[in-house]
C-alpha positions in Angstrom: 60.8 -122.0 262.1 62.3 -118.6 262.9 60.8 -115.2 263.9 59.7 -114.2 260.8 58.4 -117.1 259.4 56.6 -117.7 262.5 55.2 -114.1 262.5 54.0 -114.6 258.9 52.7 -117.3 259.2 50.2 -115.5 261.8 49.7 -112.8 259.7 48.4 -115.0 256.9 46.0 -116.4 259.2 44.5 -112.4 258.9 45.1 -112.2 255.2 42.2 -115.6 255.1 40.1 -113.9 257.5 39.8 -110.7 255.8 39.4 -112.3 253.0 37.6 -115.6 253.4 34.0 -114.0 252.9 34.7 -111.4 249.7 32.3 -112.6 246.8 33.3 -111.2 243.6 30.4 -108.8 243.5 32.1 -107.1 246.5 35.4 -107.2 244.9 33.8 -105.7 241.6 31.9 -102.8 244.1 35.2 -102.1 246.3 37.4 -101.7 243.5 34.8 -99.6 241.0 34.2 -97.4 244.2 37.8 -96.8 244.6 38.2 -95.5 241.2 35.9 -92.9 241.8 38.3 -91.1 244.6 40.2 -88.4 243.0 42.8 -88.9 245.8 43.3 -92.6 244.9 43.3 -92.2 241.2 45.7 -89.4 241.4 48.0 -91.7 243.0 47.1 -94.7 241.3 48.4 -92.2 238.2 51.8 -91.4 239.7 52.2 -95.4 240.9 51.8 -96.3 237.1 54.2 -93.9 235.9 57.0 -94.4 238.4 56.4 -98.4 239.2 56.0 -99.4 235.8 56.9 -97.2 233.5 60.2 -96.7 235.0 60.1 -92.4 234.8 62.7 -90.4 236.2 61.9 -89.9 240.2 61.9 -86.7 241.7 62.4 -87.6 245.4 60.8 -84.7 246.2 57.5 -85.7 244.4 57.7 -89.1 245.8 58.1 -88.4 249.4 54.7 -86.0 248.9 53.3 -88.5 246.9 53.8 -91.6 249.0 53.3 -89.5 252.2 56.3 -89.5 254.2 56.5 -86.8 256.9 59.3 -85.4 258.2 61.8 -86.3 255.5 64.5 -83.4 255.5 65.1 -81.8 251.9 68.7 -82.7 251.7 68.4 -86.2 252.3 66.2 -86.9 249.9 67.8 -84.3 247.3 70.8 -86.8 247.7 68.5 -89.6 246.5 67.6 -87.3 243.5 71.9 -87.0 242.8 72.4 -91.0 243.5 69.5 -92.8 242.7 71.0 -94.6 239.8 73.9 -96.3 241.8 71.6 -97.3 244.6 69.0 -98.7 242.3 71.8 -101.3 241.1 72.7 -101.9 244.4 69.0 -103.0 245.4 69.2 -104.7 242.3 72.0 -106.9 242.6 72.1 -107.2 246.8 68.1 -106.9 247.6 69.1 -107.0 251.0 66.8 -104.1 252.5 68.5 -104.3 255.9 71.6 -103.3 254.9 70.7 -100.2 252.5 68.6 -99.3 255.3 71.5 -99.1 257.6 73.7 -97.3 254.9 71.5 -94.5 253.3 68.4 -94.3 255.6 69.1 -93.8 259.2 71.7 -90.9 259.2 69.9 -88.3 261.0 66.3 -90.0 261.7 64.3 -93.4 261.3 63.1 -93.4 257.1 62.4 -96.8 257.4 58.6 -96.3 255.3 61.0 -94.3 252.5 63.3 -97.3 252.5 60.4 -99.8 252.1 58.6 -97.8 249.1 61.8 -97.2 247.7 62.3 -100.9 247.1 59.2 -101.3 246.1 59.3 -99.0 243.5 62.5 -100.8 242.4 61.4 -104.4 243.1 57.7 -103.9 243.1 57.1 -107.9 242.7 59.1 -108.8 244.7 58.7 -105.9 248.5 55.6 -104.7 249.2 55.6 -100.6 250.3 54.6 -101.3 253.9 53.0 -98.4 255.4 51.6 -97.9 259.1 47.9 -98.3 258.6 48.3 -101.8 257.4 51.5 -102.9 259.6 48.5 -102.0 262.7 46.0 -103.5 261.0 48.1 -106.9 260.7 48.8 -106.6 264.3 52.2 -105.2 264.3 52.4 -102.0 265.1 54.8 -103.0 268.6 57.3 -104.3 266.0 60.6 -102.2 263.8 59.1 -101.1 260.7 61.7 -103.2 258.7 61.0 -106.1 260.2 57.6 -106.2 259.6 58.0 -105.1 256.0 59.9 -108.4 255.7 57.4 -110.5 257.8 54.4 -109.4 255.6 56.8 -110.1 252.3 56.3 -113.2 253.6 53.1 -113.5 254.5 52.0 -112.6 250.8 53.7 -114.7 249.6 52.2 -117.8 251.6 48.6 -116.4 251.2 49.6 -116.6 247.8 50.7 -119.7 247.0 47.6 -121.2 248.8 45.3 -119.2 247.6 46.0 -118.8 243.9 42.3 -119.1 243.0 41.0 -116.1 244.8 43.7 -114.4 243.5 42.6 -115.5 239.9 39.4 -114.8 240.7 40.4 -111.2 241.6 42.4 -110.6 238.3 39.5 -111.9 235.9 37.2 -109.3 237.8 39.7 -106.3 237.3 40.6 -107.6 233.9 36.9 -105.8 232.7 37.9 -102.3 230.7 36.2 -100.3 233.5 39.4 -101.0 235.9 41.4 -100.3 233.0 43.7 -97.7 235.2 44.6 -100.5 237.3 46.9 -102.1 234.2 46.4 -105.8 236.2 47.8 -107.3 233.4 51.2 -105.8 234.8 50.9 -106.1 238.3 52.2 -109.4 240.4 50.2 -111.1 243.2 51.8 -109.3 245.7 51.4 -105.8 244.3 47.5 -107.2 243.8 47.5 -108.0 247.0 48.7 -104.9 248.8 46.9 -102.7 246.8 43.4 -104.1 248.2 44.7 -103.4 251.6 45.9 -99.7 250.8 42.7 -99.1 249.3 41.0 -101.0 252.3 42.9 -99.5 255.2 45.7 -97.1 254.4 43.3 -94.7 251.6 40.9 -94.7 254.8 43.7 -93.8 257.1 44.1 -90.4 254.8 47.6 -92.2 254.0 48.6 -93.5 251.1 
């Protein structure tokens, strides 16, 4: 077993733990009071237009939207002029390590732009890591890109082992109230990271 699947396989351990005692009437009371944050719906919003409905980006928008500090205007205004050709590329490589090392680490670390960047591309398949949930999965000591790819993997166990409280979480967000939440287009993974952002990053005043 290597690093990361040894990591991951820690990390799942905490995915059971946080989970192991949700009834559905807590999942149906977490996920109704979430949709009554303006902050979280407005995003919610911009997720569903971007993620999947595929509209034009303005990396400008997404950086404010997804809340990444510090990101200089001219890097990610050459997003906005070569987005098309680096989409194919995540496409056809989806090897995050390397477009991390060829477009995001010029002048500074954008490791969390990389990560929601290839979510946004690949949303079933990367989760947009962001530092609220790398601490609370214990691994805030780690490099941001390594983590993203240990909890890709940790999902993904927690997953496969646990498809019934994943089922059981769809049927309850399949009621019209949640609506906004478009399950019926969202994968286990993207399920599964969007309870933690609205657990612990939304808390965190990050997105």
């Amino acid at each position: 077993m290597n690093y990361i699947d040894s990591k991951a396989s820690e990390v799942k351990k905490q995915i059971e733990t946080d989970i192991a005692t949700i009834t559905p009437m807590d999942i149906d009371n977490f996920f109704t009071e979430a949709l009554k944050d303006n902050r979280a719906m407005s995003f919610i919003s911009y997720y569903n237009k971007t993620v999947l409905d595929k509209e034009n980006i303005n990396f400008g928008e997404f950086k404010q939207k997804w809340a990444i500090q510090g990101m200089k205007k001219h890097i990610y205004k050459d997003f906005d002029n070569n987005f098309e050709e680096r989409k194919r590329e995540i496409i056809r490589e989806k090897d995050i390590i390397s477009f991390y090392n060829k477009y995001c680490r010029e002048e500074r670390n954008e490791a969390a732009f990389c990560c929601k960047l290839f979510h946004t591309v690949l949303p079933n398949e990367f989760p947009p890591l962001d530092n609220p949930i790398k601490n609370h999965l214990n691994l805030q000591r780690l490099d941001f890109i390594e983590s993203l790819l240990i909890v890709k993997k940790a999902y993904e166990l927690f997953i496969r082992d646990n498809l019934d409280r994943i089922q059981v979480i769809r049927d309850i967000l399949s009621q019209p109230k949640f609506k906004p939440i478009r399950i019926n287009e969202l994968s286990n993974l993207r399920l599964l990271d969007m309870y933690y952002w609205l657990k612990v990053s939304r808390k965190n005043n990050q997105v």
